[in-house]
C-alpha positions as CSV (number, residue, x, y, z in Angstrom):
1,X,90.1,251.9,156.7
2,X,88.0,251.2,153.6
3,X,86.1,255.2,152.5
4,X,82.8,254.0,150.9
5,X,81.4,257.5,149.8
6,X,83.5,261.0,149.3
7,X,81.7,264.1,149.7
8,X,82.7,266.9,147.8
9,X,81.6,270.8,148.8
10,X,82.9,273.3,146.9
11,X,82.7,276.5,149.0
12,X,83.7,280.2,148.8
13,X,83.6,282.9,151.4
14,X,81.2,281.7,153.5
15,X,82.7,279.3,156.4
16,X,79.5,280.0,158.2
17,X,77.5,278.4,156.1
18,X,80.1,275.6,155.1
19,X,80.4,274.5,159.6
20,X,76.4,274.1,159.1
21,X,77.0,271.9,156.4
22,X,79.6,269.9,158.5
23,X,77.9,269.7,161.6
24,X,75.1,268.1,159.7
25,X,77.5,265.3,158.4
26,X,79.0,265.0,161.4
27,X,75.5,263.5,162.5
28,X,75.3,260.7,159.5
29,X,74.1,257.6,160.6
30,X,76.5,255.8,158.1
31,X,80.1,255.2,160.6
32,X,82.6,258.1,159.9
33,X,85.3,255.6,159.1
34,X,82.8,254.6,156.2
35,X,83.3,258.2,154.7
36,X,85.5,261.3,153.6
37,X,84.2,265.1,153.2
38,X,86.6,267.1,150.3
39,X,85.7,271.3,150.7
40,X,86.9,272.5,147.4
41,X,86.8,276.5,148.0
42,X,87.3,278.5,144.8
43,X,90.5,280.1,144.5
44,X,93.4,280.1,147.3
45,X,92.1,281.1,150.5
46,X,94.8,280.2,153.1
47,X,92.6,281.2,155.9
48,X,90.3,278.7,154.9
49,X,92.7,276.2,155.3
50,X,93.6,276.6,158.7
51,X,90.4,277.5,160.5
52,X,89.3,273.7,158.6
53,X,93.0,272.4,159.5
54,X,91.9,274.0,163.2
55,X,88.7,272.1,163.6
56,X,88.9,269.0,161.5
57,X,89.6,266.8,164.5
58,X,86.2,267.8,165.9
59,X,84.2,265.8,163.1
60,X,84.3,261.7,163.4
61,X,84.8,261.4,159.6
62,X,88.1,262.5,157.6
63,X,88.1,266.2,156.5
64,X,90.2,267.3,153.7
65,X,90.3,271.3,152.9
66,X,91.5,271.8,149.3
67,X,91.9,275.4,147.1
68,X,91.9,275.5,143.0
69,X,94.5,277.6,142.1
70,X,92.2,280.5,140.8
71,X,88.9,281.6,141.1
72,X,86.7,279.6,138.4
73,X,83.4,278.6,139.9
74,X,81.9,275.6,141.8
75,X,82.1,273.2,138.8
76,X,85.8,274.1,138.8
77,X,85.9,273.1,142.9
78,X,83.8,269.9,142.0
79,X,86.0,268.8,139.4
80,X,89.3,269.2,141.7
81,X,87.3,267.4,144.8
82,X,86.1,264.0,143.0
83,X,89.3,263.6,140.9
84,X,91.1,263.9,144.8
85,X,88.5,261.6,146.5
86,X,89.6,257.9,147.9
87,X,86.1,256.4,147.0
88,X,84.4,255.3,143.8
89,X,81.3,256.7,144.6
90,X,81.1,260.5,145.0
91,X,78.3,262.5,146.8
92,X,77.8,266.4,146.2
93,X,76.1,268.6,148.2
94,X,76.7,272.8,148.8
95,X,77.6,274.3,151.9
96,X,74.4,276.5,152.2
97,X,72.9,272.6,152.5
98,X,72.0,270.6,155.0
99,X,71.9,266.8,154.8
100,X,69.8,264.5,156.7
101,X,71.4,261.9,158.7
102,X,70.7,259.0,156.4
103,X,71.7,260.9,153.1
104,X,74.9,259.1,152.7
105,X,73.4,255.5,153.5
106,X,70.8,256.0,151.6
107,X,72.9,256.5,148.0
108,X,75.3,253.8,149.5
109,X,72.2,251.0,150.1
110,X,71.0,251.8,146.2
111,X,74.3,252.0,144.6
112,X,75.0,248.5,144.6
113,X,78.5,248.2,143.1
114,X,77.2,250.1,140.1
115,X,80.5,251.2,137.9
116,X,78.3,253.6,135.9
117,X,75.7,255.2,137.5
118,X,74.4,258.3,139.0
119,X,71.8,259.2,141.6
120,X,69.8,262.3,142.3
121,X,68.2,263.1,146.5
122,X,65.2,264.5,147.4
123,X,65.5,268.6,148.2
124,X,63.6,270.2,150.2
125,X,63.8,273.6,150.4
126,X,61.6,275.2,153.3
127,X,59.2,278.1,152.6
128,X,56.9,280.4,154.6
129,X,53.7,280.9,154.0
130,X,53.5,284.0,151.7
131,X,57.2,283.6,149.9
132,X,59.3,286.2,148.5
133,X,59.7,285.8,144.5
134,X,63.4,284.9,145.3
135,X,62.6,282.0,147.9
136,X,60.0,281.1,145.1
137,X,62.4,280.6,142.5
138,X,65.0,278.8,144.9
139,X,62.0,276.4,146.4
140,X,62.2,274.9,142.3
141,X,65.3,272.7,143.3
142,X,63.0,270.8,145.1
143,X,61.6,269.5,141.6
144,X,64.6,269.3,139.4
145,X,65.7,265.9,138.2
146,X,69.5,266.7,139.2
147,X,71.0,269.1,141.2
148,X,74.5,268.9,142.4
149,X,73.3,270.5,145.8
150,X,71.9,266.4,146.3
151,X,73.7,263.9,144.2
152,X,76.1,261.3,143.9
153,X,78.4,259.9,141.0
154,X,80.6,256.9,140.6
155,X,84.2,258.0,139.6
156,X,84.1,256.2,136.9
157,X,81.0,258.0,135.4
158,X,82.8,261.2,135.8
159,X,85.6,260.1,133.7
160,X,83.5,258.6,131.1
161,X,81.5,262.0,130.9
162,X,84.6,264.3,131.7
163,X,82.8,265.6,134.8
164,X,82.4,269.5,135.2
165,X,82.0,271.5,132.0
166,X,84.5,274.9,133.8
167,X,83.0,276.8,131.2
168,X,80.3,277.3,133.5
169,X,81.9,279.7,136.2
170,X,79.3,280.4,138.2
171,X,76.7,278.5,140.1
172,X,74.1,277.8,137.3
173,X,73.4,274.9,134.5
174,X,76.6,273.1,135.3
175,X,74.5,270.4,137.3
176,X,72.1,270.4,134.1
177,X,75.3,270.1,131.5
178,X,76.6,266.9,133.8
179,X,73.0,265.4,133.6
180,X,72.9,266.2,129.6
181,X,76.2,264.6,129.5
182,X,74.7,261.1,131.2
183,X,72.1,261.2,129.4
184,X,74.1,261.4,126.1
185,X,77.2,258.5,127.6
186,X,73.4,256.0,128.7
187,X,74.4,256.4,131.6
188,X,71.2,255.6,134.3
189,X,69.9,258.6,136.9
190,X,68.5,256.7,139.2
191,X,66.3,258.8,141.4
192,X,66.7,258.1,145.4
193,X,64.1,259.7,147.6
194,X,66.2,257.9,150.7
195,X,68.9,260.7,150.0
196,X,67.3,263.9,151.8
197,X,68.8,266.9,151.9
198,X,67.4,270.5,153.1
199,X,68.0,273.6,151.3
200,X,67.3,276.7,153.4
201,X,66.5,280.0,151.4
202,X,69.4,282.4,152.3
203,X,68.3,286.0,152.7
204,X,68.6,287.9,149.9
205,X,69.3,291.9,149.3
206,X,67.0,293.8,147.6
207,X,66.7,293.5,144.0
208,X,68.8,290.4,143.8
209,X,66.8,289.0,140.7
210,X,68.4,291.5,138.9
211,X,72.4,290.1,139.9
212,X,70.6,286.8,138.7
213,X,70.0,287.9,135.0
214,X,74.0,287.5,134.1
215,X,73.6,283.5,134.4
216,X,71.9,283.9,131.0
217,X,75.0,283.6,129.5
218,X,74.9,280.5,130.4
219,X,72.0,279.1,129.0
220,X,73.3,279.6,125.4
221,X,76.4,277.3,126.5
222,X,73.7,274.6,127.2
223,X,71.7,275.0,124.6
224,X,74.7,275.6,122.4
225,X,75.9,271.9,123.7
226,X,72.6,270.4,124.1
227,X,69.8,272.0,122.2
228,X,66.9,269.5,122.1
229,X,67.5,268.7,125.6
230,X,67.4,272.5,126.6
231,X,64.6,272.7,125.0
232,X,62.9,269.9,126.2
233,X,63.8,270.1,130.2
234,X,64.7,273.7,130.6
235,X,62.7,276.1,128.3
236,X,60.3,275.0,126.1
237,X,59.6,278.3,124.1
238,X,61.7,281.3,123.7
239,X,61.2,284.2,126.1
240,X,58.8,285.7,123.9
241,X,57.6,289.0,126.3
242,X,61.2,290.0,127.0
243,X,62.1,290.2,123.7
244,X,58.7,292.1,122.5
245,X,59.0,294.5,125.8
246,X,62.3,295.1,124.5
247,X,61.3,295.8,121.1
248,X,58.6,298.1,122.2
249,X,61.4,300.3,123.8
250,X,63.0,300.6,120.8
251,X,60.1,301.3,118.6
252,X,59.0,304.1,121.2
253,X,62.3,305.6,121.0
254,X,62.9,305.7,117.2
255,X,59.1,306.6,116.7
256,X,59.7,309.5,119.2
257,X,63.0,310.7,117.7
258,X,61.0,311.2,114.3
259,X,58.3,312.8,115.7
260,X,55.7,309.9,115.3
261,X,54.5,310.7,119.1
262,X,51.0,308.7,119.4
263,X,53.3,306.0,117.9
264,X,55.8,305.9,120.7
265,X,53.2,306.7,123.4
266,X,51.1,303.6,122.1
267,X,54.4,301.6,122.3
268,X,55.0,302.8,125.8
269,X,51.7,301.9,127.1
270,X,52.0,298.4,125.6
271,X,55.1,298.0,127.2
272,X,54.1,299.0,130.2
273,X,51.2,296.9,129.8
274,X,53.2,294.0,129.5
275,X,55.9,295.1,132.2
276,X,52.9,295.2,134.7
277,X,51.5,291.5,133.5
278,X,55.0,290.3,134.6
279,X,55.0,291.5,137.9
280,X,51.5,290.3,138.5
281,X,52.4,286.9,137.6
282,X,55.6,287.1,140.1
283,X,53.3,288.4,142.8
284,X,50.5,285.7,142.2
285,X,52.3,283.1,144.8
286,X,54.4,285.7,146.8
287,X,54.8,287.9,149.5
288,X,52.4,291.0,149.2
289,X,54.3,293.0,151.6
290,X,55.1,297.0,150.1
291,X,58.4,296.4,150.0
292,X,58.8,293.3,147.9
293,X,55.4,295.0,145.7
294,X,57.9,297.7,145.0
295,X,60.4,295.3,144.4
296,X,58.6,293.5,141.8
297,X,57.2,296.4,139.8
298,X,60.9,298.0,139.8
299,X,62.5,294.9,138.7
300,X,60.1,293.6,136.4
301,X,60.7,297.2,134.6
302,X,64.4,296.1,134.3
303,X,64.6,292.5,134.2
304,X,63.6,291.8,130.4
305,X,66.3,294.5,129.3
306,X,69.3,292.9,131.7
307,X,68.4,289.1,130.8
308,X,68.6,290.4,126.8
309,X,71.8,291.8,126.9
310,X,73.6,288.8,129.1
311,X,71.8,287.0,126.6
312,X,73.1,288.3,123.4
313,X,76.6,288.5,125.3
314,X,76.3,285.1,126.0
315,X,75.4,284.3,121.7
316,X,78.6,286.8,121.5
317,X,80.9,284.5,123.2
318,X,79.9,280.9,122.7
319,X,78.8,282.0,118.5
320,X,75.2,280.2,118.9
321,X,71.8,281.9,119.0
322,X,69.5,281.6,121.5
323,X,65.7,283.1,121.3
């Protein structure tokens, strides 16, 4: 049996989500002897292993279930997945996806033999009419140039590169460090609109943009490693109203504690001023239900003051500044 493609999920917690993912590989149109499926989950989870081990023999491809040895975060679980897999050519998806049945033919009938090479699907990620500001920001995969929720490496790209920067321990700008890092070896992205893949919108709790703001420590890594390209294909200029609403906190609170009170009420107002511009903007395309209205105005008051200080944690740890 010669595996053409390996598939690599790296999963955690969530084995509903992960048998969606696997039922929708279990109808590829590419033969099931032609590929292997590696779930990485993140840290030991011996239960994992045996409600996989339990239901492998249902799928028609080969299913290997795999643990790191801590928890260290998806690029961790990737990095253990493609340095296990048989094939040369490695696909990743997540297990919140859901690949169409020609995804893995169609990287296999553009890879031609490639020894260095990488390929990026099309994602689509499903929205209803009037989105919330969360489903908003996830329906953006859809336009990146590389996500590992739809890609595919050869082996032999990943060792040139190194693969998975595990500095990155959670699920956020460890795809865009990998494309940085082919970008930097000349190593050609080719884009394959053949590869499809679907990424549903989970549901989200309340206020969940507000768990989000501690990725921002990860930006500095990437712009720490790759600052022109951060620039150029993440953020272009710095987060300029954060750091002023932040700054008009402060003023109103040292103006106030010396008595300069039309100071720090004129400092407030702007503040609020600019807090309110925010959550217009993030209402413009959303949902205008009074729940998720509530939800913006409350979290736009907060949001500019959490992304700072993961920000400034993140110039902390990794000794690089980041406006």
């Amino acid at each position: 049996m010669h595996i053409k493609i390996s598939v690599v999920i790296p999963t955690y917690n969530r084995l509903n989500l992960l048998f969606n993912c696997l039922d929708a590989l279990n109808k590829q149109t590419l033969p099931g002897s032609d590929f292997e499926v590696i779930v990485v989950n993140d840290g030991p989870d011996k239960e994992m292993i045996e409600t996989i081990n339990y239901q492998k023999d249902y799928y028609n491809f080969q299913l290997f279930p795999r643990c790191t040895a801590e928890k260290k975060g998806p690029a961790a679980a990737r990095n253990l997945g493609w340095l296990t897999a048989s094939a040369q050519l490695v696909a990743f998806t997540d297990d919140d996806c859901l690949p169409h049945a020609g995804w893995l033919k169609g990287f296999l009938d553009h890879h031609h033999s490639r020894e260095l090479a990488a390929y990026s699907g099309k994602t689509i990620v499903p929205l209803y009419p009037q989105p919330t500001d969360f489903a908003l920001n996830t329906s953006r995969l859809s336009k990146a140039d590389f996500i590992t929720a739809n890609c595919a490496c050869t082996k032999a790209a990943l060792f040139k590169t190194g693969g998975f920067d595990e500095r990155f321990a959670m699920a956020w700008r460890e795809d865009s460090d990998l494309e940085f890092k082919l970008m930097q070896a000349n190593i050609p992205i080719f884009r394959n609109e053949a590869a499809v893949v679907v990424h549903p919108v989970r549901e989200a709790a309340w206020g969940v943009s507000l768990k989000e703001q501690c990725k921002g420590i990860y930006d500095v890594l990437l712009f720490k490693k790759y600052p022109e390209l951060y620039r150029q294909k993440i953020q272009r200029y710095p987060i300029w109203n954060y750091y002023l609403i932040v700054l008009l906190a402060l003023l109103s609170l040292y103006a106030l504690l010396l008595g300069y009170h039309r100071t720090s009420k004129w400092s407030v107002s702007a503040m609020l001023l600019l807090m309110t511009c925010f959550a217009l903007k993030r209402l413009q395309k959303t949902s205008r239900s009074a729940k998720h209205i509530t939800e913006m105005l409350v979290t736009s008051a907060i949001i500019p003051f959490l992304s700072i200080y993961f920000r400034i944690r993140g110039v902390i740890r990794y000794r690089k500044l980041l406006f």
